[in-house]
N, C-alpha and C positions, 0 to 999 in steps of 0.2 A: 026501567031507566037504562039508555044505553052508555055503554063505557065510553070515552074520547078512544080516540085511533092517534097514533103519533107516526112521525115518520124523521129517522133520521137524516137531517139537512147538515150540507158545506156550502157556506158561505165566505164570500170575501170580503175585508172590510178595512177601510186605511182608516190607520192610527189617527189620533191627534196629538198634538205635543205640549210637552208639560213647558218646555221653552226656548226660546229664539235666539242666538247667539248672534252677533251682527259682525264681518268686519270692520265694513264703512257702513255710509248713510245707504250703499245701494247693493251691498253685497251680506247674502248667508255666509256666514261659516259654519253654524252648524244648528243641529236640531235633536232635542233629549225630549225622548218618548217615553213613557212607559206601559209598554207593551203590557203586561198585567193587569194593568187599569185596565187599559180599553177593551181587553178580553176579557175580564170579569164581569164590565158590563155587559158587553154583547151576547153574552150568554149566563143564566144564573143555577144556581145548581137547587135542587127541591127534591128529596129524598131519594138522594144518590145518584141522581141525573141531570145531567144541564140542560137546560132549555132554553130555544132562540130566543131574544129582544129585539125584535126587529128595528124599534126607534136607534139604539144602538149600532147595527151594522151601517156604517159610513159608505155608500161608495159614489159620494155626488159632492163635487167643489163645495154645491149650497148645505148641504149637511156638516159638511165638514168646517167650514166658518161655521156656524154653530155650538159643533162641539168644542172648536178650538178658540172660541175668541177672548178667554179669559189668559190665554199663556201669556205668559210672561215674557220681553225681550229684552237682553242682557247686550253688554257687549261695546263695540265704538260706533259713532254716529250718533245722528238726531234722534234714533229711534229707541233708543236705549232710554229703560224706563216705565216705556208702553207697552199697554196691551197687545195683541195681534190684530182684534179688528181694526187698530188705529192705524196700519200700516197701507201702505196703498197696495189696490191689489195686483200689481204688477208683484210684488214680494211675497203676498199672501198664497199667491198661484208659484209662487218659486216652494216656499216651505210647505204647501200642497203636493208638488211633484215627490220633494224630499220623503214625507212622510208616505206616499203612496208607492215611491219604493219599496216601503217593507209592511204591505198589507199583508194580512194574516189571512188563518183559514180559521173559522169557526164551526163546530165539530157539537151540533145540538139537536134538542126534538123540538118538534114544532108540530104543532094541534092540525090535522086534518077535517 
């Protein structure tokens, strides 16, 4: 039987957000992430090691509606209320840029 080979991988991967803050009907004010989350998923730990989850590392607009279409939007304006994917994506790609801001590195093995 042979052993697996692993090899340590860095990856980049934009967050998703937990919620959407609105000024008006067409303006972000702001976007709460929790970086935690989405590092935990993207990587799981299995006898003192973490290991990549590749369905978890984000780095495509289409993934990232995905992860993010249950957030929550707070705040003033029509939009207040709804989900993310209700929002048009002229917004969706504004709180995209936001979170893609502050992608992270993921720091795991992954099976060769």
């Amino acid at each position: 039987m042979e052993a697996n080979k692993w090899d340590l991988v860095v990856e980049r991967s934009i967050p998703f957000p937990e919620r959407v803050e609105m000024a008006t009907d067409s303006d972000v004010f702001g976007v709460t992430i929790d970086l935690d989350e989405c590092k935990s998923l993207a990587s799981y730990e299995d006898e003192d090691a973490f290991f990549l989850d590749r369905s978890w590392v984000i780095k495509t607009f289409e993934r990232w509606q995905d992860a993010a279409e249950d957030a929550r939007v707070y705040g003033y304006g029509k939009h207040s209320g709804q989900s993310l994917w209700q929002l048009p994506e002229t917004l969706q790609r504004e709180v995209f840029k936001i979170c893609k801001a502050k992608a992270f590195e993921v720091h795991a093995y992954e099976a060769v």
